[in-house]
PDB file of N, CA, C and O in Angstrom, chain B, residues numbered from 101:
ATOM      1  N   UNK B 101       0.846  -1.169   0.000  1.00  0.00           N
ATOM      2  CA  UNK B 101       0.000   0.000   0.000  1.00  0.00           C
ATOM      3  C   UNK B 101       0.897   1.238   0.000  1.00  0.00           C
ATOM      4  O   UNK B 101       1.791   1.173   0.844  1.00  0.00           O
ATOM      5  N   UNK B 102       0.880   2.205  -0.643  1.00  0.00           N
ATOM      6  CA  UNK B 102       1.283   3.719  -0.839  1.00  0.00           C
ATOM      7  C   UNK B 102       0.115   4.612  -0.333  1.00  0.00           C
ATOM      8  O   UNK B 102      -1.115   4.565  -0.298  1.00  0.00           O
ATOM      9  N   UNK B 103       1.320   5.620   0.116  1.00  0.00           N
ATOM     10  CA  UNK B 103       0.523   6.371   0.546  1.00  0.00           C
ATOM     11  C   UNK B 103       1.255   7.480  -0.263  1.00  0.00           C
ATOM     12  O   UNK B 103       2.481   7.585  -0.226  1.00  0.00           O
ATOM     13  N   UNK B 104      -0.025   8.802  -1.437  1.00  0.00           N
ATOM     14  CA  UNK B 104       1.012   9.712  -1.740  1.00  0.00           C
ATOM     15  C   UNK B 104       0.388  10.957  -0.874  1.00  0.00           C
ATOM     16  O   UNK B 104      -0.759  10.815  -0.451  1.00  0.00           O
ATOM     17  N   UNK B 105       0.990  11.992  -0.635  1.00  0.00           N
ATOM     18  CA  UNK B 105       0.763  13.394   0.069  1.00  0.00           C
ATOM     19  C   UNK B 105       0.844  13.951  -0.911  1.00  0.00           C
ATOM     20  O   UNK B 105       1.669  13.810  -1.813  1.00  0.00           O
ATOM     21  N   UNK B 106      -0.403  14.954  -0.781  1.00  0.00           N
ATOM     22  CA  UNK B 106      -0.431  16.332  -1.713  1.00  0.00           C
ATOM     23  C   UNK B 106       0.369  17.385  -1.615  1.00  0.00           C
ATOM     24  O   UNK B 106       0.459  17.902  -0.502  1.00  0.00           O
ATOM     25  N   UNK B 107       1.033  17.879  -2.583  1.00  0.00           N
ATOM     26  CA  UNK B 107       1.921  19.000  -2.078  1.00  0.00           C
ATOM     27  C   UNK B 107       1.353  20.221  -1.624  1.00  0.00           C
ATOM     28  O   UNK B 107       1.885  20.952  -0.788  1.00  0.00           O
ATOM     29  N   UNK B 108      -0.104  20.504  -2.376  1.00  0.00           N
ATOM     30  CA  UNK B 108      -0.818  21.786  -1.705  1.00  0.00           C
ATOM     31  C   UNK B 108      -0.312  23.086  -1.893  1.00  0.00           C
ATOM     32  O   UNK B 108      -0.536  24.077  -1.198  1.00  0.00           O
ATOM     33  N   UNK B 109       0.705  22.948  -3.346  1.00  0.00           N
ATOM     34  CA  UNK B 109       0.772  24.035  -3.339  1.00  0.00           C
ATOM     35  C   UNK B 109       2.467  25.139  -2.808  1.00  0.00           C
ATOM     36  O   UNK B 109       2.784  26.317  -2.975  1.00  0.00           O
ATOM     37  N   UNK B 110       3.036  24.116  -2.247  1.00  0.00           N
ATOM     38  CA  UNK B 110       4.422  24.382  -1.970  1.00  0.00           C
ATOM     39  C   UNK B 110       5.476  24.248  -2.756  1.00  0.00           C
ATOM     40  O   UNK B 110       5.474  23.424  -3.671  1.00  0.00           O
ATOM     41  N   UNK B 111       6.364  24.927  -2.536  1.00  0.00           N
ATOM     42  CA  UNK B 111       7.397  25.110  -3.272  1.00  0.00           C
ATOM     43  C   UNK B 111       8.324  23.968  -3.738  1.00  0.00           C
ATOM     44  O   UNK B 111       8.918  23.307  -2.886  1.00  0.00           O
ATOM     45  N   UNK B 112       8.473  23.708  -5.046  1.00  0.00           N
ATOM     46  CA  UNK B 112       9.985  22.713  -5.070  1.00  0.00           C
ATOM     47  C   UNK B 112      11.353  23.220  -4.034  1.00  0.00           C
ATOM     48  O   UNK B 112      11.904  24.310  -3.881  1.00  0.00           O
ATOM     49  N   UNK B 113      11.541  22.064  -3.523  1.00  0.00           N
ATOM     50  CA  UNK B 113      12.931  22.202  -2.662  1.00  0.00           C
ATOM     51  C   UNK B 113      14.287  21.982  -3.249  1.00  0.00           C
ATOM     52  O   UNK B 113      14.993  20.974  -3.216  1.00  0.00           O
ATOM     53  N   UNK B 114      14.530  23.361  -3.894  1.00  0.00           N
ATOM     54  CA  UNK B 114      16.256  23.116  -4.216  1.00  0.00           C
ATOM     55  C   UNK B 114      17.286  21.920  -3.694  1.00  0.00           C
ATOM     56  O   UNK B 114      17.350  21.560  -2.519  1.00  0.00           O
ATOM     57  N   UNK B 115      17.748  21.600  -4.326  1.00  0.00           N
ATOM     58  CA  UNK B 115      18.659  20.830  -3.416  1.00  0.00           C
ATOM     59  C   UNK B 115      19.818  21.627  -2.814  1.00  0.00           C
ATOM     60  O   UNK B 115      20.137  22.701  -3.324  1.00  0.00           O
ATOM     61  N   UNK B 116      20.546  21.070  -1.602  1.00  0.00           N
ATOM     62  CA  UNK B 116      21.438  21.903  -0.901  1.00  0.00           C
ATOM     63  C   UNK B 116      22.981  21.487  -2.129  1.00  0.00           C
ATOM     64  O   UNK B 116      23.292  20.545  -2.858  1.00  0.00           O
ATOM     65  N   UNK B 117      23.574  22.846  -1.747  1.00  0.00           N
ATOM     66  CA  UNK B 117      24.575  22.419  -2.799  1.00  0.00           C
ATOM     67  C   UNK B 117      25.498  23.465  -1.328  1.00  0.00           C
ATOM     68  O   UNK B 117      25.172  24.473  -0.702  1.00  0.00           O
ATOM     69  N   UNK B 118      26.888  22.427  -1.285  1.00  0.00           N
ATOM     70  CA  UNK B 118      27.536  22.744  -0.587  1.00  0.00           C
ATOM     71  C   UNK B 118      28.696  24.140  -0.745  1.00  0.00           C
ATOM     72  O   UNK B 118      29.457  23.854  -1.670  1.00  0.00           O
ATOM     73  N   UNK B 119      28.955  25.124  -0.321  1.00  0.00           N
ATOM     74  CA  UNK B 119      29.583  26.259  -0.748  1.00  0.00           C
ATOM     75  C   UNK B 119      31.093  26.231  -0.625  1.00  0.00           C
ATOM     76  O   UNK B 119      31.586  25.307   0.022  1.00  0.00           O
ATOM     77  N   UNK B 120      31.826  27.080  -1.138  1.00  0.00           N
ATOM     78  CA  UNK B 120      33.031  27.187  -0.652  1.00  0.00           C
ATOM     79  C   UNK B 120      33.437  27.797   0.341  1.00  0.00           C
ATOM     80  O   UNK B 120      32.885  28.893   0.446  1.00  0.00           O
ATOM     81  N   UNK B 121      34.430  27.497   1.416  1.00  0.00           N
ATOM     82  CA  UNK B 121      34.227  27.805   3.315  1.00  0.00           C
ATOM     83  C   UNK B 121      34.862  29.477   2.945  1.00  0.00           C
ATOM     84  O   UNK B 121      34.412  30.279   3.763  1.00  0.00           O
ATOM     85  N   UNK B 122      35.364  29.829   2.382  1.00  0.00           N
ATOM     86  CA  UNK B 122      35.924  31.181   2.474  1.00  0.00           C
ATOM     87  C   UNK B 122      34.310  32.134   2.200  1.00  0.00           C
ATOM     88  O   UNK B 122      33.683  32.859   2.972  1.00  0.00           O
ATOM     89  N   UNK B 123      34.147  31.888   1.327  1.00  0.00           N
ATOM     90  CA  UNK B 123      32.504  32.656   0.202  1.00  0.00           C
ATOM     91  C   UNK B 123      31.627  32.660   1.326  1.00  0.00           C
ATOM     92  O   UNK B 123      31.235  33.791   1.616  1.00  0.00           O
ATOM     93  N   UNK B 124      31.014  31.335   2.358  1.00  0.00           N
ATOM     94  CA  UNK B 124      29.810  31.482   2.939  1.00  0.00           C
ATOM     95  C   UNK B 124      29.912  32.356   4.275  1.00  0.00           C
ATOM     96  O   UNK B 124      28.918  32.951   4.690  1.00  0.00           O
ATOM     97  N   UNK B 125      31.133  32.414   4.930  1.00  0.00           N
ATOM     98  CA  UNK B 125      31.486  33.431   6.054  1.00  0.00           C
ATOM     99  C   UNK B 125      31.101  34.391   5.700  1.00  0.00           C
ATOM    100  O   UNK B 125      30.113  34.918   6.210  1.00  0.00           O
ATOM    101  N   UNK B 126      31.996  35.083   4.379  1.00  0.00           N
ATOM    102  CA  UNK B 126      32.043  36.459   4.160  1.00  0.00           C
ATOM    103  C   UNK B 126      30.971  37.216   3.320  1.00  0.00           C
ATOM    104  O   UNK B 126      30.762  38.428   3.257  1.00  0.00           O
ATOM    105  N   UNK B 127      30.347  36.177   2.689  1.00  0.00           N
ATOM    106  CA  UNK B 127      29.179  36.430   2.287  1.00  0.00           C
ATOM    107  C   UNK B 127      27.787  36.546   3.007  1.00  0.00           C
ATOM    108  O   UNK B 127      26.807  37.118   2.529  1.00  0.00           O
ATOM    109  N   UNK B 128      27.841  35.959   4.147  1.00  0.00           N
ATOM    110  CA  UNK B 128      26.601  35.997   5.360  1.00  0.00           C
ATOM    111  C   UNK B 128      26.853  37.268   5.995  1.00  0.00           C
ATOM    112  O   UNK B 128      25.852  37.958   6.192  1.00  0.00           O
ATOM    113  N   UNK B 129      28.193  37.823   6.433  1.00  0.00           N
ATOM    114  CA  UNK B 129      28.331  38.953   7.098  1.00  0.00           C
ATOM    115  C   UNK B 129      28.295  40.206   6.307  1.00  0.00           C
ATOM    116  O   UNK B 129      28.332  41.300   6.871  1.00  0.00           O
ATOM    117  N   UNK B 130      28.204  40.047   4.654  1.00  0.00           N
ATOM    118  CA  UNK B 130      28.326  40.974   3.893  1.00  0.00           C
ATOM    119  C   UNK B 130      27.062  41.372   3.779  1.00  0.00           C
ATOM    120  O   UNK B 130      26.768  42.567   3.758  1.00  0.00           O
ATOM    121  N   UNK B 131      26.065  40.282   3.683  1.00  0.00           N
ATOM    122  CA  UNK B 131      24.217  40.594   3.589  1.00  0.00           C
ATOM    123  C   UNK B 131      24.080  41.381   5.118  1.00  0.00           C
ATOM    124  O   UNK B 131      23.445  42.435   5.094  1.00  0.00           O
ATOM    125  N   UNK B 132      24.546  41.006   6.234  1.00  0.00           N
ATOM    126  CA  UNK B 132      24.014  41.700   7.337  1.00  0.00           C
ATOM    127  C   UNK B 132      24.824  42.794   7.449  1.00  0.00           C
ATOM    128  O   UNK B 132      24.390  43.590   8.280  1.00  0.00           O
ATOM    129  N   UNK B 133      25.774  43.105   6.954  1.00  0.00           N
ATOM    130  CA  UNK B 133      26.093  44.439   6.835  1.00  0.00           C
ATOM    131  C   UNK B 133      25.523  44.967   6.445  1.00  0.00           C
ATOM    132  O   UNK B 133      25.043  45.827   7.183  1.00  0.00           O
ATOM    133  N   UNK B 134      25.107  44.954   5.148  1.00  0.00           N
ATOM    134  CA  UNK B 134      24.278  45.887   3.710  1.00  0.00           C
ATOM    135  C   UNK B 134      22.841  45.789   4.640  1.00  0.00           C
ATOM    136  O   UNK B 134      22.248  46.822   4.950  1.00  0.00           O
ATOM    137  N   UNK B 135      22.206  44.057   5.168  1.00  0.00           N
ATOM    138  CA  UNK B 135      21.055  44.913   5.905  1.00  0.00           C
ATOM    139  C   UNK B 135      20.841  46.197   7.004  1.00  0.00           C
ATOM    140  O   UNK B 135      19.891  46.978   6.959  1.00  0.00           O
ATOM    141  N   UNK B 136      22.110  46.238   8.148  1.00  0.00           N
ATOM    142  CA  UNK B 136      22.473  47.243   9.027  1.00  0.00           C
ATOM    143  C   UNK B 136      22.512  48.478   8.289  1.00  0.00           C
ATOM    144  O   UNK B 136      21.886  49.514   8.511  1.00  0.00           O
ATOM    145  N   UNK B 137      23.410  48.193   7.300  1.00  0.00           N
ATOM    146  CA  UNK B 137      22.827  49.428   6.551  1.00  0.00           C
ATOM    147  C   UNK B 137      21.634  49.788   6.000  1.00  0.00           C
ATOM    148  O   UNK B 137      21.154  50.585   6.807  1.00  0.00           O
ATOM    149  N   UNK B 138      21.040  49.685   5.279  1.00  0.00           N
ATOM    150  CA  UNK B 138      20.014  49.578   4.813  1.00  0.00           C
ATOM    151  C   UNK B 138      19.060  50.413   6.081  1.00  0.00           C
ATOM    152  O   UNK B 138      18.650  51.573   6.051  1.00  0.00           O
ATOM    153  N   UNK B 139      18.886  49.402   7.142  1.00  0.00           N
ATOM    154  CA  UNK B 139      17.960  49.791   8.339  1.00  0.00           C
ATOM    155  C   UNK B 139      18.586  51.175   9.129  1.00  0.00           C
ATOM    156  O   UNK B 139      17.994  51.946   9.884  1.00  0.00           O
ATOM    157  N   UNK B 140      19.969  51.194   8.680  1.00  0.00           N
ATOM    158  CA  UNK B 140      20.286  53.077   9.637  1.00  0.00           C
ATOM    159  C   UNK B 140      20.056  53.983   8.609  1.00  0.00           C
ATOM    160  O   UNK B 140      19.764  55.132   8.940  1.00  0.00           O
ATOM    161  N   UNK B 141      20.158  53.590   6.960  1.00  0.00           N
ATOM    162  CA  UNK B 141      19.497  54.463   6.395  1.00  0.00           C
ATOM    163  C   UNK B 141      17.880  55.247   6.099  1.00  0.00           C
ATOM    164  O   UNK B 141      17.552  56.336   5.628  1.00  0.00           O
ATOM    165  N   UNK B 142      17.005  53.878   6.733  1.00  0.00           N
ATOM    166  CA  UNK B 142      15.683  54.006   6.637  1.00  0.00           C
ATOM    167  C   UNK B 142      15.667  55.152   7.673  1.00  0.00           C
ATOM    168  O   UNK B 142      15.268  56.286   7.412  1.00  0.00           O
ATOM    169  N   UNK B 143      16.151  54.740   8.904  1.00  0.00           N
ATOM    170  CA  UNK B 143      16.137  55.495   9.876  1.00  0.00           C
ATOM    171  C   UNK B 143      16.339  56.784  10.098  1.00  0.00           C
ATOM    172  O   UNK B 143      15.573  57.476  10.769  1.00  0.00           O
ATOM    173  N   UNK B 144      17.755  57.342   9.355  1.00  0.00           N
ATOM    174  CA  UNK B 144      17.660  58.723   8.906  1.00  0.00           C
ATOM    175  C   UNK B 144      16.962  59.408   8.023  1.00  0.00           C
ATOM    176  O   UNK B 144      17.047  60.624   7.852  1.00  0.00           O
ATOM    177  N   UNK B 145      16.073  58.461   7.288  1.00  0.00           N
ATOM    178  CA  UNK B 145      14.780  59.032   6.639  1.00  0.00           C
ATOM    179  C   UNK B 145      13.837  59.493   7.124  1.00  0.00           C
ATOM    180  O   UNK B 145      13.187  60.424   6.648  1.00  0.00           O
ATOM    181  N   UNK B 146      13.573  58.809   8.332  1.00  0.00           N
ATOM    182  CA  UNK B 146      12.852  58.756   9.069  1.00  0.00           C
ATOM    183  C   UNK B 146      12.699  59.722   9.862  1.00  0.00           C
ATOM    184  O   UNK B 146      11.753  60.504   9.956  1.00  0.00           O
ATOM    185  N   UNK B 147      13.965  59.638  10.630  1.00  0.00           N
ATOM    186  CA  UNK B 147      14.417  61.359  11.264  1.00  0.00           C
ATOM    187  C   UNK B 147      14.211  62.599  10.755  1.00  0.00           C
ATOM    188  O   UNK B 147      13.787  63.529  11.441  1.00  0.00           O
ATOM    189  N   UNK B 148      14.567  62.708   9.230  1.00  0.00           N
ATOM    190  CA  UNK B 148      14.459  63.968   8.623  1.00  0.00           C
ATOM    191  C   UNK B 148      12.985  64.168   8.310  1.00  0.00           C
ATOM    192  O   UNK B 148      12.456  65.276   8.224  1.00  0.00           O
ATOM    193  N   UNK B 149      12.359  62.990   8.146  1.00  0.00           N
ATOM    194  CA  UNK B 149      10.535  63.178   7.717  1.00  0.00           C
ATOM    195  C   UNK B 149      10.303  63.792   9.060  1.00  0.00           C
ATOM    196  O   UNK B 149      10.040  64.994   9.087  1.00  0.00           O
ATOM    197  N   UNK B 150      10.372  63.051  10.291  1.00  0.00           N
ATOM    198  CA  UNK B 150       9.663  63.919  10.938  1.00  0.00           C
ATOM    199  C   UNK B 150       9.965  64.889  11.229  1.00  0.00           C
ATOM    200  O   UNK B 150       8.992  65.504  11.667  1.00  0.00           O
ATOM    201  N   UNK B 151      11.410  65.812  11.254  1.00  0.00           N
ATOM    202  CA  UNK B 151      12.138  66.947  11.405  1.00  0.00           C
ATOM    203  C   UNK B 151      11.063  67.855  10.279  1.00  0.00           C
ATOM    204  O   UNK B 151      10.597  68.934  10.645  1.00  0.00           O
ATOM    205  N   UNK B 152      10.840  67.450   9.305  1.00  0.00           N
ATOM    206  CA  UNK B 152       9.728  67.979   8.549  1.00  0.00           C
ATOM    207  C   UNK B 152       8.438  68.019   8.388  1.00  0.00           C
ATOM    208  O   UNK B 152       7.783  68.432   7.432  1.00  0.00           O
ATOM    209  N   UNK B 153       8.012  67.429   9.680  1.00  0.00           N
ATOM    210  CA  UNK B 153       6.434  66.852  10.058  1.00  0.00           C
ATOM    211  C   UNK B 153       5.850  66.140   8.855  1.00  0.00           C
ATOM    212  O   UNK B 153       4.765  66.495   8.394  1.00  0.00           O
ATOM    213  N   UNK B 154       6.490  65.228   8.384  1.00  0.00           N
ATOM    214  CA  UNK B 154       5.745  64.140   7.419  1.00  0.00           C
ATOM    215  C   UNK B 154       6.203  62.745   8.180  1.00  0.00           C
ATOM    216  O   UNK B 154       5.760  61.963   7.338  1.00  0.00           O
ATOM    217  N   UNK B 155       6.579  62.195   8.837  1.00  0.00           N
ATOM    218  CA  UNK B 155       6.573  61.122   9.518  1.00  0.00           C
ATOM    219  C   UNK B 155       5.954  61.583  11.021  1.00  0.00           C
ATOM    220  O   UNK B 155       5.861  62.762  11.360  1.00  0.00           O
ATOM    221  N   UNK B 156       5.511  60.336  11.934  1.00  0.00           N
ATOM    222  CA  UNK B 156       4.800  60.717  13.227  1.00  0.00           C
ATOM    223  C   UNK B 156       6.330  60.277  14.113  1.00  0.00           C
ATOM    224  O   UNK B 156       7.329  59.860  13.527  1.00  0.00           O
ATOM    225  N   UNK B 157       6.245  60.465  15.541  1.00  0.00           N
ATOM    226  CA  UNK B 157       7.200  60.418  16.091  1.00  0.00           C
ATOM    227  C   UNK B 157       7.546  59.019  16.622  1.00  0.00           C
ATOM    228  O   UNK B 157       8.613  58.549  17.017  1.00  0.00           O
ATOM    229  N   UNK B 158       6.383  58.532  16.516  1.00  0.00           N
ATOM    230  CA  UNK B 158       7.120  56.553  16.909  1.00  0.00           C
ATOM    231  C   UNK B 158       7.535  56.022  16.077  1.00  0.00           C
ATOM    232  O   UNK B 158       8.559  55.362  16.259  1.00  0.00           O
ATOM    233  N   UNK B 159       6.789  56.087  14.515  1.00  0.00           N
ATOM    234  CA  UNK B 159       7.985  55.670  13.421  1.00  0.00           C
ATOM    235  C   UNK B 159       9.035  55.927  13.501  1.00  0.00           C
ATOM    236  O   UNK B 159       9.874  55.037  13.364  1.00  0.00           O
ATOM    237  N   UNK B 160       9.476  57.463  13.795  1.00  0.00           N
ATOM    238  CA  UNK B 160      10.753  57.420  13.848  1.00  0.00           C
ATOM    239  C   UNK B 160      11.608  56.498  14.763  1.00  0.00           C
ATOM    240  O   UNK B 160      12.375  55.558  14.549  1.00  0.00           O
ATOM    241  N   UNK B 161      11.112  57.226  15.997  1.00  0.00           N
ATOM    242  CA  UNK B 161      11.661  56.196  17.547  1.00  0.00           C
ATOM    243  C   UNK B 161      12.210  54.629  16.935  1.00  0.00           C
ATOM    244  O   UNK B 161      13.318  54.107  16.816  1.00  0.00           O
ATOM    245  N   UNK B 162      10.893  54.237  16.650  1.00  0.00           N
ATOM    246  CA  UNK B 162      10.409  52.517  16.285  1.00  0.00           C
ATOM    247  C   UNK B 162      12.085  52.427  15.567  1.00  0.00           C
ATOM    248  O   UNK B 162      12.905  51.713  16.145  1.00  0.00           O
ATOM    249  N   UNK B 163      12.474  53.146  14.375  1.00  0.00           N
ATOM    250  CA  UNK B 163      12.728  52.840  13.343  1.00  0.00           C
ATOM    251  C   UNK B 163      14.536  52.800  13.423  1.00  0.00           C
ATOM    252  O   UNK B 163      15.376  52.331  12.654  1.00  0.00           O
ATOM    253  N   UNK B 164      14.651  53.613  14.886  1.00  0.00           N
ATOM    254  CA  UNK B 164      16.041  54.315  15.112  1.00  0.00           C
ATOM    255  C   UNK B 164      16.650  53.296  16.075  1.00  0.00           C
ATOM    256  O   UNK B 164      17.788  52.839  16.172  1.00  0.00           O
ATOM    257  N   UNK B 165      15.290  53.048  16.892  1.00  0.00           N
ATOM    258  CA  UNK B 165      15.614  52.005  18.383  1.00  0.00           C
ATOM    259  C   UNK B 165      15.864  50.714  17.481  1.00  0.00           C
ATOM    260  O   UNK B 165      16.750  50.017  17.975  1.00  0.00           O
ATOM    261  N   UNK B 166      15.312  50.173  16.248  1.00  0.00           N
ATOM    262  CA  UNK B 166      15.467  48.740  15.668  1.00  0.00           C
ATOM    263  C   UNK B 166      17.063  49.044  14.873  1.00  0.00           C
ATOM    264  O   UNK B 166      18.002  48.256  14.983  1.00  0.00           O
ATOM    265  N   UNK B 167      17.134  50.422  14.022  1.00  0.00           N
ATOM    266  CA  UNK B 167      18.685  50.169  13.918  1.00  0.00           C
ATOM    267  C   UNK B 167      19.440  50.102  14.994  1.00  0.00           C
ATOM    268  O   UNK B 167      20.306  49.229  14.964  1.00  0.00           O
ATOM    269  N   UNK B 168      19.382  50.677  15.816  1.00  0.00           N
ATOM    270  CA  UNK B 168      20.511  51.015  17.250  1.00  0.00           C
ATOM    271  C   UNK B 168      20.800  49.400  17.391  1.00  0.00           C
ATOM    272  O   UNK B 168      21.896  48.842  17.326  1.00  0.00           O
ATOM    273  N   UNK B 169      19.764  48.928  17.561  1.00  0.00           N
ATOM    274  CA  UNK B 169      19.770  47.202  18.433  1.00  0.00           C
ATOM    275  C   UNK B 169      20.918  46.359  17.649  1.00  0.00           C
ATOM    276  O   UNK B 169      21.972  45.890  18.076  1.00  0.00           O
ATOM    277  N   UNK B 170      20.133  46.323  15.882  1.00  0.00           N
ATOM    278  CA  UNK B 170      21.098  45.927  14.888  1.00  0.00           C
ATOM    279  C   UNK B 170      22.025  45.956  14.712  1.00  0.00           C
ATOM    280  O   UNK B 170      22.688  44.926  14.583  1.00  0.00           O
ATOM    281  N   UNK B 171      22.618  47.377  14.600  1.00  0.00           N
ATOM    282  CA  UNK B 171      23.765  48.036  14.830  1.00  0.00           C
ATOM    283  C   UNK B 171      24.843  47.562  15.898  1.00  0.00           C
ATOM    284  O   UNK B 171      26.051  47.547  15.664  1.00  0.00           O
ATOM    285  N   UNK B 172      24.222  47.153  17.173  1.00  0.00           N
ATOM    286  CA  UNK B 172      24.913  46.875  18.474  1.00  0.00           C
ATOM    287  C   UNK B 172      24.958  45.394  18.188  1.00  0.00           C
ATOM    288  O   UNK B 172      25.961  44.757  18.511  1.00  0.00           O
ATOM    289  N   UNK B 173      23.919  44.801  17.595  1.00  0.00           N
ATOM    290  CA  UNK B 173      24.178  43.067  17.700  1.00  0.00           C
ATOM    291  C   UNK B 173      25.372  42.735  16.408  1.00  0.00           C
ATOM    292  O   UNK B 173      26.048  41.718  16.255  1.00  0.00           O
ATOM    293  N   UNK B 174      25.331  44.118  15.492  1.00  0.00           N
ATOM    294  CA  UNK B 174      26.078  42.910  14.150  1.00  0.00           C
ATOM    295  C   UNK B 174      27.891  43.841  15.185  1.00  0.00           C
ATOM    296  O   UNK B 174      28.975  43.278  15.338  1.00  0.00           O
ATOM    297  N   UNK B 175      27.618  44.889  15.525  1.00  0.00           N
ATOM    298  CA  UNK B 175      28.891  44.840  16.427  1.00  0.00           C
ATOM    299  C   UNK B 175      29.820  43.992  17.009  1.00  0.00           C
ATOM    300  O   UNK B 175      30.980  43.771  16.664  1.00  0.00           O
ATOM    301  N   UNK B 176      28.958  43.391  18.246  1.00  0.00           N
ATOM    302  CA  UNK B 176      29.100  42.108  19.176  1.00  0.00           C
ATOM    303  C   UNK B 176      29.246  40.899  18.046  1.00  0.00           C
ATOM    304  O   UNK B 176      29.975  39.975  18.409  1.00  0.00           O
ATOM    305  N   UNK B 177      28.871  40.821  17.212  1.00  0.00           N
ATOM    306  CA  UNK B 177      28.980  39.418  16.229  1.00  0.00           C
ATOM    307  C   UNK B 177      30.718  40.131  15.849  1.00  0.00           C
ATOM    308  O   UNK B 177      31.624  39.443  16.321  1.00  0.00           O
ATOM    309  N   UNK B 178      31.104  41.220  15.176  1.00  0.00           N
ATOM    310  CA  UNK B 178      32.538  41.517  14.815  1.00  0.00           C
ATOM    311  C   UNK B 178      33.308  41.381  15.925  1.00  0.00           C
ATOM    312  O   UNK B 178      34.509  41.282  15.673  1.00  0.00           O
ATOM    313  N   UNK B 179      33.003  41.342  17.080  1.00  0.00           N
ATOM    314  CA  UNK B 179      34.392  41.653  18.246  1.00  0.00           C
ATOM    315  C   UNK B 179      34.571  40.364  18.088  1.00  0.00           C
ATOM    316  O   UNK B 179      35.567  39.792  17.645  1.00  0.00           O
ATOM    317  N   UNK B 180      33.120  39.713  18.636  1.00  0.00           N
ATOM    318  CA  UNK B 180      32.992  38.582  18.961  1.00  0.00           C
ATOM    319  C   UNK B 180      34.058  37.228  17.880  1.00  0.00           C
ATOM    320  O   UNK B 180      34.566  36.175  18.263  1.00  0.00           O
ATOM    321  N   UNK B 181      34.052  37.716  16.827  1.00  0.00           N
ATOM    322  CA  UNK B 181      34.898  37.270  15.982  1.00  0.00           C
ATOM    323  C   UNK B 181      36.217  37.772  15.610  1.00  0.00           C
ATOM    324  O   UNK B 181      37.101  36.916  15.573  1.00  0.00           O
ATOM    325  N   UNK B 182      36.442  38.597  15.415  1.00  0.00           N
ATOM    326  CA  UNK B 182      37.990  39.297  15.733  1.00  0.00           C
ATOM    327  C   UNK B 182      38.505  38.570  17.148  1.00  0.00           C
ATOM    328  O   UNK B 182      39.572  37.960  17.079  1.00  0.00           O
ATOM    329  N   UNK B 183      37.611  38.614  18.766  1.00  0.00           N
ATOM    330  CA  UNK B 183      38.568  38.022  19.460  1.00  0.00           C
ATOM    331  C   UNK B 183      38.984  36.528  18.989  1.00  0.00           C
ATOM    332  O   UNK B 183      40.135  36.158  19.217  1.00  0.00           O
ATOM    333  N   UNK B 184      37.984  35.577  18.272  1.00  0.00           N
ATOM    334  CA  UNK B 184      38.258  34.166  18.124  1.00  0.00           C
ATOM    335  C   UNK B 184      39.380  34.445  17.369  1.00  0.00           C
ATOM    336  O   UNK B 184      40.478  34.048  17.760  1.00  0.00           O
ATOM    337  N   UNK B 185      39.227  35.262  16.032  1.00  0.00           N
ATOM    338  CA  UNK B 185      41.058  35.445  15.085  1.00  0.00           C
ATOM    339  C   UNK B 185      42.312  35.603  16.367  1.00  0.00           C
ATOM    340  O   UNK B 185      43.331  34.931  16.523  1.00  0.00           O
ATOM    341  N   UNK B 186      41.893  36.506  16.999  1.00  0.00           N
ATOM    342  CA  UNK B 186      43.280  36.525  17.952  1.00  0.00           C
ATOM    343  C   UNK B 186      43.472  35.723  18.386  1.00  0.00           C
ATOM    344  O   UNK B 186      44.589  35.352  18.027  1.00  0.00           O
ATOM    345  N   UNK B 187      42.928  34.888  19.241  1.00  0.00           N
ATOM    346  CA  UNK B 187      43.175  33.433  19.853  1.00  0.00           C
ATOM    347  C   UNK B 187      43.774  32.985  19.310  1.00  0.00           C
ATOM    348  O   UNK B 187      44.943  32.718  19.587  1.00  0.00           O
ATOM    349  N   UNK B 188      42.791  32.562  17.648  1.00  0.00           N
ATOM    350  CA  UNK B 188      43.788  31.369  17.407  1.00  0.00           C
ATOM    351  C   UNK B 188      44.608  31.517  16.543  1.00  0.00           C
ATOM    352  O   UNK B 188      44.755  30.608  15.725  1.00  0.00           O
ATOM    353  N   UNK B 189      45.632  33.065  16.432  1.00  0.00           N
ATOM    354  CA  UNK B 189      46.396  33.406  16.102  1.00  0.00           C
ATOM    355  C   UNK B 189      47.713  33.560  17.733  1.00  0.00           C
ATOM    356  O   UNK B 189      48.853  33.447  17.282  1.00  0.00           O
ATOM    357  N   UNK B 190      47.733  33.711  18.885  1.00  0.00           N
ATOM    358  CA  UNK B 190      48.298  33.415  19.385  1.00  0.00           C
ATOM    359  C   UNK B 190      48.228  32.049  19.542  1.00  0.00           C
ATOM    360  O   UNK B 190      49.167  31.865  20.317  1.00  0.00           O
ATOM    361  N   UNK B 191      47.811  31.114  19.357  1.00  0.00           N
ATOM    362  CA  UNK B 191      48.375  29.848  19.492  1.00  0.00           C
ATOM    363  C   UNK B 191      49.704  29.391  19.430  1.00  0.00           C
ATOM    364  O   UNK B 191      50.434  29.756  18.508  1.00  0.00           O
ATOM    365  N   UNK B 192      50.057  28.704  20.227  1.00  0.00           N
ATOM    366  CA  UNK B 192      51.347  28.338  19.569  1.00  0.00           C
ATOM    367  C   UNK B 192      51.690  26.723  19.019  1.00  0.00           C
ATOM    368  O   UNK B 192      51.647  25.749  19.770  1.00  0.00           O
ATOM    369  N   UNK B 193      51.952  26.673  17.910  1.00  0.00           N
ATOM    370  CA  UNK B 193      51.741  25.457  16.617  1.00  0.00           C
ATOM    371  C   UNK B 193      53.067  24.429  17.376  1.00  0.00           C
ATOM    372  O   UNK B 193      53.388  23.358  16.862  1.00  0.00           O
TER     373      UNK B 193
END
């Protein structure tokens, strides 16, 4: 006996294709850069709209407090990784 399931409508699943180890580091931290950016630029949009009374004042807030956070977490992700380079660059082989 078989049993088949309907797909309903979902997506074909790519298959995983494995990357090269240098490309997927620097390429994951390169998208969350450009997003950090991205989100402190919205933000100074944001600022200047309402400096011009076309945005309300929690958008802005909303918009400044979500870069700040971003900003501070993709930070802590760089130290956080610069200290692991030092480590295991003082090692001794």
């Amino acid at each position: 006996m078989s049993t088949i399931i309907a797909t309903q409508g979902l997506p074909e699943l790519a298959p995983i294709r494995p990357e090269t180890p240098g490309a997927s580091s620097s390429n994951g931290f390169n998208q969350l850069l450009a997003h950090v950016d991205d989100l402190l630029s919205r933000a100074d949009q944001l600022a200047s709209g309402y400096a011009q009374g076309k945005v309300g004042l929690t958008d802005a807030v909303l918009a400044s407090t979500k870069a700040d956070t971003e900003f501070q977490t993709l930070m802590a992700v760089r130290n956080r990784a610069l200290s692991a380079y030092q480590e295991i660059m003082n090692l001794q082989v």
